[in-house]
N, C-alpha and C positions, 0 to 999 in steps of 0.2 A: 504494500500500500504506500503509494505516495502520495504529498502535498504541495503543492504551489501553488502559490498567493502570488495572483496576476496584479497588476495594476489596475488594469481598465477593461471592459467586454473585450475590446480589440487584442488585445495581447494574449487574452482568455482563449478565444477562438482560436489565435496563433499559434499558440504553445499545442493546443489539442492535435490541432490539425499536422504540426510536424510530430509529433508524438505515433501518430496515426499512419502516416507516410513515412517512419520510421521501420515501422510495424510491416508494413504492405513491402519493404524494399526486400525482404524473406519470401519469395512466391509459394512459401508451403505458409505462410503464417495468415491468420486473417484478425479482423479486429470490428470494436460496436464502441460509440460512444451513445451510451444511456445517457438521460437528462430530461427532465421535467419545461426545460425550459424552450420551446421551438424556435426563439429569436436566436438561440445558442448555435442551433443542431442549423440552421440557414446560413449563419456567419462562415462555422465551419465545413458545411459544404462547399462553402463557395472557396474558401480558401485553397479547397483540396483541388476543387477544378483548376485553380493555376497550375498545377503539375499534373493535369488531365487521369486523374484521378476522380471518378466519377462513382459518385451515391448514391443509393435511394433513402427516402426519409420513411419510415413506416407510417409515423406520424401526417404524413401530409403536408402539403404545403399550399395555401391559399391563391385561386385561381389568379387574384391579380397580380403574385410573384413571380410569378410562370413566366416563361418567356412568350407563351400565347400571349395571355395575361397583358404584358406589357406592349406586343405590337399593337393589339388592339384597344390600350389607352392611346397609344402614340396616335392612331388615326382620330380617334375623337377628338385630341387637342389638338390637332392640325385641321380637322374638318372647321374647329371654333378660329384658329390663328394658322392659316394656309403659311403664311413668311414667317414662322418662327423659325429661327436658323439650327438654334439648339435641336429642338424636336426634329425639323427635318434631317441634319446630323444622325441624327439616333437612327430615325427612320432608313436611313440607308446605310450605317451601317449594323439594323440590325441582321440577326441569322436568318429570319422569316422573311425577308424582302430579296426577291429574287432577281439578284442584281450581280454582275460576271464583277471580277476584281479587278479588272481594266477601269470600267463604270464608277466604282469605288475610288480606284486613284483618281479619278476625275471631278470626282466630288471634293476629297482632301484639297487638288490643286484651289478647286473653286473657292472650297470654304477658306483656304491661307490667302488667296487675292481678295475677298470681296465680304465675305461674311460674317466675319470679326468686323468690332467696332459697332458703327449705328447702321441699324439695322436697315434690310431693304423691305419697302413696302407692295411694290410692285413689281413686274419684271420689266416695266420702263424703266424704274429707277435702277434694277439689277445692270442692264444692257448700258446707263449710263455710267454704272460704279466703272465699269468693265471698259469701255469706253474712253474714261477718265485720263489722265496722265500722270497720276499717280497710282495705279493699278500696277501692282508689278507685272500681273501674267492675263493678258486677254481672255486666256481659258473657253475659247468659242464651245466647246464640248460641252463641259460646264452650265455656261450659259443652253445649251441642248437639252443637257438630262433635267437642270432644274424647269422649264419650260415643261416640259414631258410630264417631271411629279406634280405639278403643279396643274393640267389636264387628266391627271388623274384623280386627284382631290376635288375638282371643281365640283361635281355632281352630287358628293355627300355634301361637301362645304355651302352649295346653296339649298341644300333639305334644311340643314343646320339653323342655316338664317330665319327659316319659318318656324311656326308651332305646329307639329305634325305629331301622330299617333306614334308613338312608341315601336308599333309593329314596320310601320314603313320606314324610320329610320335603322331598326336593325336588320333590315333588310338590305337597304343602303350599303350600310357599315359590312355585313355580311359579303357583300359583292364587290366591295374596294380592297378587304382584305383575300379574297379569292385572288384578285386579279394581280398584286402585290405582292403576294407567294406565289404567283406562277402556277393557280391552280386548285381546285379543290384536295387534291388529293397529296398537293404540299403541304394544306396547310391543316388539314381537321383531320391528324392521325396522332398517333399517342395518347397517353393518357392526357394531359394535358387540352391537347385539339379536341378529343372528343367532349372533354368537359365544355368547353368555348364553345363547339358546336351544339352542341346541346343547350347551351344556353341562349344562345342568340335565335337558334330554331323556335325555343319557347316563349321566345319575345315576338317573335315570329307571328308566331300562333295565337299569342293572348295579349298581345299587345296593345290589341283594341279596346279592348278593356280597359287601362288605365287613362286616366288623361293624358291630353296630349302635353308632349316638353318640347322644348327648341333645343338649339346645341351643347348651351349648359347642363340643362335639366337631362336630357339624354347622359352624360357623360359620367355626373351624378348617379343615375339611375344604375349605369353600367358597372360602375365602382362599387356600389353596393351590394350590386347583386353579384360580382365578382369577389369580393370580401368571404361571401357566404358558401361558397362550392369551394371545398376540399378536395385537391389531388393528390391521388395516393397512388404506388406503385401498383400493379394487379396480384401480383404475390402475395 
């Protein structure tokens, strides 16, 4: 039995997780970190995936952590803020968005000429940043892909603007992120995707029922009811 008295959650996690990977470097040895606490057992999974050390949590872990989870906040606060630079960032380079790593470098180029700083509202103002004589890199590409996500936003981002049924915007939301991952069948698999699927199907379905929200109130709606579904391993 050992004891170590961490400093801070962070260094808690830290010590666990090489403890752990300490453990795993014996390929006949195997290991469990027990704990009451699930913000614990999150920290240090995540720590273990930087040395692609991959876990399951018995305990679960709540649908909006998920990396479903997260792509599809990321389209709701882009459906409300299409030019957020931040969110768009994430958005491309999450895992779920189906985008070649060419594509990717061209977004970095973009984001290091033009997206830092004050921010762009338009893509007039984008083509002028770019433009400019102080721009270090033209990035014509850039300016392509951004034009592109931002045709692809437009059609939830104007549902957004209005106060619509519940059902039609996860609907929406439903068919932005299909087309984002490159497909039904990239993106509603695992445990995980099925969760998301499932849930937006039954938004789907009984969405009419609730009042209707606009882009906030949807977004709200989604967070919540993503709080509420626990993914667990099938084991």
């Amino acid at each position: 039995l050992s004891l170590i008295e961490a400093c801070h959650e962070e260094e808690e996690a830290g010590l666990i997780a090489l403890i752990m990977r300490e453990t795993l470097d014996d390929p006949d040895n195997t290991c469990a970190l027990v704990t009451p606490d699930p913000a614990l057992a999150r920290r240090v999974r995540a720590k273990l995936s930087r040395w692609n050390v991959e876990v399951d949590s018995s305990a679960g872990e709540p649908l909006e952590e998920t990396h479903h989870g997260s792509f599809l906040a990321l389209l709701t606060g882009l459906a409300n803020d299409p030019y957020d630079p931040a969110a768009l960032t994430s958005l491309i380079k999450h895992e779920l968005t189906a985008l070649t790593r060419d594509e990717k470098l061209v977004w970095a180029r973009l984001e290091k000429a033009v997206l830092r700083g004050v921010r762009v509202t338009s893509i007039g103002a984008l083509e002028r940043k770019l433009a400019g004589k102080y721009c270090i890199d033209p990035c014509p590409e850039g300016l392509t892909l951004f034009t592109q996500m931002q045709e692809r936003l437009a059609p939830f981002a104007a549902l957004c603007r209005e106060s619509r049924s519940a059902a039609d915007m996860a609907l929406a939301h439903a068919e932005l992120a299909e087309e984002l991952a490159g497909g039904p069948d990239k993106i509603w698999r695992g445990e995980a995707g099925e969760k998301a699927a499932a849930l937006l199907e039954e938004l789907i379905t009984y969405g009419d029922q609730l009042p209707d929200v606009d882009g906030p109130g949807y977004a709200r709606l989604l967070s919540t009811l993503m709080r509420g579904r626990v993914v667990r391993p099938r084991f």
